[in-house]
C-alpha positions in Angstrom: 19.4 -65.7 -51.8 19.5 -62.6 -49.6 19.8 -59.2 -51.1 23.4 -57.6 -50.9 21.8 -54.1 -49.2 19.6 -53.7 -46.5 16.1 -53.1 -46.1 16.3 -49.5 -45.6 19.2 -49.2 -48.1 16.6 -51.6 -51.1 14.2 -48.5 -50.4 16.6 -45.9 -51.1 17.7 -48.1 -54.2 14.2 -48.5 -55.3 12.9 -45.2 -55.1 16.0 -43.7 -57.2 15.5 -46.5 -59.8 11.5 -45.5 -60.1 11.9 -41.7 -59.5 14.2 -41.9 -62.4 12.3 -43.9 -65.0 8.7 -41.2 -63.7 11.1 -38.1 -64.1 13.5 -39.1 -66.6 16.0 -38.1 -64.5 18.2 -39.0 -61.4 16.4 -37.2 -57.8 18.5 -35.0 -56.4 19.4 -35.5 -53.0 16.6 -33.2 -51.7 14.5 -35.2 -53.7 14.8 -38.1 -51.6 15.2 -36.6 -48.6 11.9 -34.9 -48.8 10.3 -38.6 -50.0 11.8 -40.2 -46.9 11.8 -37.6 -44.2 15.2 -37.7 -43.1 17.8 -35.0 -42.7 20.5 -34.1 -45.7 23.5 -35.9 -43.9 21.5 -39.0 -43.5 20.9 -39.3 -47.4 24.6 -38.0 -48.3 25.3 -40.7 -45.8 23.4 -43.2 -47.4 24.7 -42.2 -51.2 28.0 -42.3 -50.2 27.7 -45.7 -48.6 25.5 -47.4 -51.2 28.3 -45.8 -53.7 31.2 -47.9 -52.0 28.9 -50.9 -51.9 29.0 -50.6 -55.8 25.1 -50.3 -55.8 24.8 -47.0 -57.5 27.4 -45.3 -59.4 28.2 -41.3 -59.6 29.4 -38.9 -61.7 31.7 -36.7 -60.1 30.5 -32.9 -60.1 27.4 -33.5 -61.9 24.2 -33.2 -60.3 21.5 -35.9 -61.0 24.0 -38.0 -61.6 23.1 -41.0 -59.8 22.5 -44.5 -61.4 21.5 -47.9 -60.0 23.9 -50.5 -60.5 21.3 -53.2 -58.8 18.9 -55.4 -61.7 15.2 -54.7 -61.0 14.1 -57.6 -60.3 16.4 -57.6 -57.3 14.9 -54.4 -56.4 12.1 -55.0 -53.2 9.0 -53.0 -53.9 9.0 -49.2 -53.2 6.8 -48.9 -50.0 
């Protein structure tokens, strides 16, 4: 069965999902823009759409708030 999110979006997924179990803690935004290299907007962007796909989930007005929604083992390997 193919994964609901794309390739791009399963890296995004994974690296908050890993960054949070090495940190103990959600990244930041920064966080992962700095990991993959990409401007601000893009990974706003990409929170806000992974949000409406009901892969994550946010608290409003809390920083670090960010939790995967997606199992593991569905979860491709963080490259």
């Amino acid at each position: 069965m193919q994964p609901a999110f794309t390739a791009r979006q399963g890296q995004y997924l994974a690296f908050i999902y890993h960054y949070g179990k090495v940190n103990r803690r959600s990244p930041a935004e920064a966080d992962i823009q700095r990991y993959f290299g990409v401007s601000a907007p893009t990974v706003h962007q990409m929170i806000v759409t992974l949000e409406a796909a009901g892969h994550i989930e946010r608290t409003a007005g809390v920083g670090r708030s960010v939790r995967v929604l997606v199992p593991l083992a569905e979860l491709p390997p963080l490259e």
